[in-house]
C-alpha positions in Angstrom: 0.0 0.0 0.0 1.8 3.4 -1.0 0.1 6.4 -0.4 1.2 9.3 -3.2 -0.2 13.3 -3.2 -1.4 15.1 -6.4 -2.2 18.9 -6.5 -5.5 20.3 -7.2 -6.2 20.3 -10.7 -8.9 20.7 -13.6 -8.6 16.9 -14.4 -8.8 15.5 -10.5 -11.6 18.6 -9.3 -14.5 16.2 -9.5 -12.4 13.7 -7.5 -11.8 16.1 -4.9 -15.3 17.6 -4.8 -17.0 13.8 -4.4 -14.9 12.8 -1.6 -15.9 16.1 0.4 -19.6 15.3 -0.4 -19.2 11.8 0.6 -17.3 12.2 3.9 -18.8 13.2 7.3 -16.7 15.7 7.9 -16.8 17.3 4.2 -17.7 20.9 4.2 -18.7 23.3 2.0 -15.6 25.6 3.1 -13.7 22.8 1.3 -15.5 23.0 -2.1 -14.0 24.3 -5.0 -17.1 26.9 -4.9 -15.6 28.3 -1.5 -12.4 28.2 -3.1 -12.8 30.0 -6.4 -14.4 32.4 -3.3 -11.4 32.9 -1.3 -8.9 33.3 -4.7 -11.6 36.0 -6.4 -12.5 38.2 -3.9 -9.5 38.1 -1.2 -6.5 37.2 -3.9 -5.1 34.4 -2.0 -2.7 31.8 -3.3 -4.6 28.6 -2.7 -3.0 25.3 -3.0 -5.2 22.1 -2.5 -3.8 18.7 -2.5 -5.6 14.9 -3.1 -3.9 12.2 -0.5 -4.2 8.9 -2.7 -3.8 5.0 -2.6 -3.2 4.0 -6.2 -5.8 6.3 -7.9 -8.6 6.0 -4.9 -8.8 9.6 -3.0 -7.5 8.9 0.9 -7.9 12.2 1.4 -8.2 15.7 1.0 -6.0 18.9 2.3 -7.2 22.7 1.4 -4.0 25.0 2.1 -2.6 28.6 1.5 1.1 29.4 0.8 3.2 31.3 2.7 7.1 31.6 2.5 9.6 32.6 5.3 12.7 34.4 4.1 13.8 31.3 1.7 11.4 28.8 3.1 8.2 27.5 1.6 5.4 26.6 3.6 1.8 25.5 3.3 -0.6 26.9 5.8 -4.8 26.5 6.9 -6.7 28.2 4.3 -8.0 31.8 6.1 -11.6 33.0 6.6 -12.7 29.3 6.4 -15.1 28.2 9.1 -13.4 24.5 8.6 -10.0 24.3 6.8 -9.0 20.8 8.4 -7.6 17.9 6.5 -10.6 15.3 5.8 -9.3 11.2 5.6 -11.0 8.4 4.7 -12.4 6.5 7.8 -9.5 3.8 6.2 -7.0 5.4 6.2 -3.9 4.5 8.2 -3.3 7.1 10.6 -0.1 4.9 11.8 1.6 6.5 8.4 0.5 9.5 8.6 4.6 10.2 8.8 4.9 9.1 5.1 2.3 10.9 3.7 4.1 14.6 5.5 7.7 12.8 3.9 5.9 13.4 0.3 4.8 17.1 1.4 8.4 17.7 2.6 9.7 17.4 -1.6 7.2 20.1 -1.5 7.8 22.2 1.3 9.9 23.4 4.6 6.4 23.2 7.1 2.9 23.2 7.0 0.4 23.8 9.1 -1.8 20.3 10.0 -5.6 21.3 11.7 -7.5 18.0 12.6 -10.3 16.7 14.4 -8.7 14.0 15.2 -5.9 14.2 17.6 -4.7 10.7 17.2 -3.8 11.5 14.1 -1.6 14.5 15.1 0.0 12.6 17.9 2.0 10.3 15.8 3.9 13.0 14.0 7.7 11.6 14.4 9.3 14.9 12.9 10.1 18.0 14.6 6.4 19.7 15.7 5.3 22.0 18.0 1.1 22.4 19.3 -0.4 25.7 17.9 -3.3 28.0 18.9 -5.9 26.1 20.5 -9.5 26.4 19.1 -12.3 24.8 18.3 -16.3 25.3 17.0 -19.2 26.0 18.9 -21.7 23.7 17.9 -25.2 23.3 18.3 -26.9 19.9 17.9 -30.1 20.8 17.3 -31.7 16.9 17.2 -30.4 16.9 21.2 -31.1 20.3 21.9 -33.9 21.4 20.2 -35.8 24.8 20.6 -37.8 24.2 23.5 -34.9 22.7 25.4 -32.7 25.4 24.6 -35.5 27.5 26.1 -35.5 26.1 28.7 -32.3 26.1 30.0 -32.7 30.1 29.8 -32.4 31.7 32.8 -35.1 34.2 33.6 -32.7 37.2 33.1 -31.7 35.6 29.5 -34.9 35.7 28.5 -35.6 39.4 30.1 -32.8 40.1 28.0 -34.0 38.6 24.9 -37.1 40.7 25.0 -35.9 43.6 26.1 -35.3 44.7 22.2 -39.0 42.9 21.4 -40.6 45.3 23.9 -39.1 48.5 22.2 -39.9 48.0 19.1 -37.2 45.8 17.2 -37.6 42.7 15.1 -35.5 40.0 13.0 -36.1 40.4 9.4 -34.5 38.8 6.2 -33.1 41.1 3.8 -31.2 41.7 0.8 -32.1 45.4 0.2 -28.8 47.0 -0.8 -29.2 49.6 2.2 -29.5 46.8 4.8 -26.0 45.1 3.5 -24.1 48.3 3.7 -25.5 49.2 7.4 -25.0 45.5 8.1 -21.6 45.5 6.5 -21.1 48.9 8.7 -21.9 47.7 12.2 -20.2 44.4 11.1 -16.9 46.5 10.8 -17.1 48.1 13.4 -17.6 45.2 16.1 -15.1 43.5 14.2 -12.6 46.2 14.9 -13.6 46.5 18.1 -13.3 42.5 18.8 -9.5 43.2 16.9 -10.5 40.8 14.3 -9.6 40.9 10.3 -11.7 43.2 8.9 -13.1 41.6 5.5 -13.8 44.3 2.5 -17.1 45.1 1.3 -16.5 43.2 -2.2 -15.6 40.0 -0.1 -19.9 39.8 0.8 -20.8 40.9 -2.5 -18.6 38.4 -4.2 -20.2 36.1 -1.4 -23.9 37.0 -2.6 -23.0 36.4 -6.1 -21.5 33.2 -6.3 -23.8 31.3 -3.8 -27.6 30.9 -4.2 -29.8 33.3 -2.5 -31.1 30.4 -0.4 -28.0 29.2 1.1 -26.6 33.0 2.1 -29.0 34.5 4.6 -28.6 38.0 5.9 -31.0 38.8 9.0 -31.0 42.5 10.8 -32.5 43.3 14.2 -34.0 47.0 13.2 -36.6 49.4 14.6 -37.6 52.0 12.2 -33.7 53.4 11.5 -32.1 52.2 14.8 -29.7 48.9 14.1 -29.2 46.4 16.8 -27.1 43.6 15.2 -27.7 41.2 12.5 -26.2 38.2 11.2 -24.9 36.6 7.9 -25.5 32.7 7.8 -24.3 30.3 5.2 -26.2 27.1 5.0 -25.0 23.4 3.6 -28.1 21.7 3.1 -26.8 19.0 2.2 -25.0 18.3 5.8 -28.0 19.8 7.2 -26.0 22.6 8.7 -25.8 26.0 8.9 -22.9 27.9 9.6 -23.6 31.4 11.7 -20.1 33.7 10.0 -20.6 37.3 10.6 -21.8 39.6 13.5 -23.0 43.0 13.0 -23.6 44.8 16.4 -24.5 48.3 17.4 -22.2 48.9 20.8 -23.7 52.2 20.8 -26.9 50.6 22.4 -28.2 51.5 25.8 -26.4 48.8 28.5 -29.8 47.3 28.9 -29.7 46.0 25.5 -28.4 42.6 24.4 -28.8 42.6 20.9 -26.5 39.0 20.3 -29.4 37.1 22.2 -32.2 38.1 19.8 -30.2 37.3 16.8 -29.2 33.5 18.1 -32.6 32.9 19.4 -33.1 34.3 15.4 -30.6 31.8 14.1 -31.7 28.7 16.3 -35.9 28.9 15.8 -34.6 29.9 11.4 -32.9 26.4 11.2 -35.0 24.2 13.2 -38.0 25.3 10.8 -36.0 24.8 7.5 -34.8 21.1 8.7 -31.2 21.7 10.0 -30.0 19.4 12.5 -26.8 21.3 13.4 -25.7 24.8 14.0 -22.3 26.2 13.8 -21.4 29.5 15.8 -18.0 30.0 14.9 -14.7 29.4 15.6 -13.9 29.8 19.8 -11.1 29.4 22.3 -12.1 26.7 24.7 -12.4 29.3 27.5 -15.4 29.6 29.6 -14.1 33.0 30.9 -14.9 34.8 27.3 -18.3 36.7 27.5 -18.9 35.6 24.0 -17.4 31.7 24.8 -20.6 31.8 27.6 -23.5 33.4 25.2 -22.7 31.0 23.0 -22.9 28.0 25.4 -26.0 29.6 26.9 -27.8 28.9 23.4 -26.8 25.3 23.9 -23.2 25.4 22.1 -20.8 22.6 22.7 -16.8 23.5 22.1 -15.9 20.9 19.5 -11.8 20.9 19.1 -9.8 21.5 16.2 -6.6 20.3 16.9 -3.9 21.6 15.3 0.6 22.2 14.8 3.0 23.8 13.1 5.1 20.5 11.1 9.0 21.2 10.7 9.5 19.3 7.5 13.1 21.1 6.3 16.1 20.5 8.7 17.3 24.0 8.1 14.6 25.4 9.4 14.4 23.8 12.9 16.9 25.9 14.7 15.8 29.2 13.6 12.5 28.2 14.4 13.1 26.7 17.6 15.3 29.7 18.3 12.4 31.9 17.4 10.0 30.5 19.6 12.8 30.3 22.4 12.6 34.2 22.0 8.8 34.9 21.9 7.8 32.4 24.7 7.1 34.3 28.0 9.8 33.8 30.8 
């Protein structure tokens, strides 16, 4: 059994696009339509890469290229909600090591973000643990509406109607005056969270190459006040929709909680269109974060990404290791 890697190609897409449909942990941020996304409206330099036994697909690895001085490197595709390598349930993770040896004719390092830690942990070249994160899912066929309710606590839900009471309601738009306040308010919490601010062209281009259906944009509004709003993208066919951008007004009275009404929103909008799962973003584990604990409040569960930075080029190791001798804390 040999394992072999082939780039991303016009002759191999529709390999690469029926393995992510077939797998359970295929996404749509792994599609070629996400992809041709990311290289239009952002100009990235994508590079995608089949895993293969003989000429059946073992897996599948989205990445971006960077390069260090002289070196290389293949890194987790950016502004993707799920950018993990996807394997076959067959695969042997035991060689996982000579799959990164064909990546290392390649490349210096790379970046490997998995599910699976098992498969991480038998790495045998030089590697190091990076940023720990994960997903905040909702399973909507074990916590369903009414549970979620619930669980509430009565000042939650005093909260929650707070807005209700004064006038504001969710509504579905695409009127070109709603983007551009939601893309407004969506800058400006981003830049106040000190997060990459995406430009406007990135949710046009967005709007344009998906179906209506799967992009929805919802506001919170009362006559021309803004509370917050959010941008979903659904994959029907995983039955899941992913909840990507925030818009908030922080200018709002104190009494306000504007991030409550729009998951309550969210959660009652997929359980009536037949989604089993719900995706609130990418999190720290970190119960602490005011945004970690709305989040779980709405019945989110931190789901772990595992993922390290893979020395592949001996050259590299002692700067590297020298380099993270420098920035750790003493």
């Amino acid at each position: 059994m040999t394992y072999s890697i082939e780039a991303l190609s016009e002759k191999n897409a529709f390999l690469w696009e029926e393995f992510n449909r077939q797998s359970r942990e295929g996404t749509l941020f792994h599609s070629m339509q996400w992809k041709e996304l990311l290289e239009h409206a952002l100009d990235l330099k994508l590079t995608y890469y089949l895993i293969l036994e003989d000429r059946e697909v073992m897996g599948i690895w989205p990445f971006i290229t960077r390069s260090v001085r002289y070196f290389r490197g293949l890194d987790a595709i950016p502004h993707s909600e799920c950018n993990n390598i996807i394997l076959d349930d067959s695969f042997d993770i035991n060689r996982i090591n000579d799959v990164l040896a064909l990546f290392s004719k390649e490349c210096s390092f790379l970046r490997f973000t998995s599910y699976n830690r098992d498969v991480l942990d038998r790495i045998a070249c030089d590697n190091f643990s990076d940023a720990y994160t994960g997903n905040m899912m909702v399973d909507l066929n074990t916590t369903p509406p009414d549970a979620i309710w619930e669980n509430l606590s009565k000042k939650t839900r005093k909260h929650l109607h707070r807005l209700e009471n004064n006038g504001f309601e969710v509504r579905e738009t695409r009127a070109p005056a709603d983007i551009e306040m939601f893309y407004r308010y969506y800058a400006e919490n981003t830049m106040y969270l000190k997060g990459d601010i995406l430009p406007f062209s990135f949710f046009q281009n967005l709007m344009e190459m998906f179906p209506a259906k799967d992009v929805r944009i919802a506001v919170s509004t009362s006559g021309g006040d803004f509370a917050g709003g959010t941008l979903t993208i659904a994959d029907r066919d995983k039955k899941t929709a992913y909840f990507e951008y925030m818009a908030l007004n922080r200018k709002l009275p104190g009494g306000y909680t504007p991030t409550y009404m729009v998951y309550w929103d969210l959660i009652n909008w997929a359980w009536d269109n037949g989604y089993e799962k719900i995706s609130f973003g990418r999190q720290r584990l970190d119960p602490g974060n005011p945004r970690f604990r709305n989040k779980a409040k709405f019945g989110a569960e931190h789901v772990p990404i595992h993922s390290k930075f893979v020395l592949l080029s001996k050259p590299l190791r002692f700067p590297y290791r020298l380099w993270r001798f420098i920035k750790e804390p003493r």
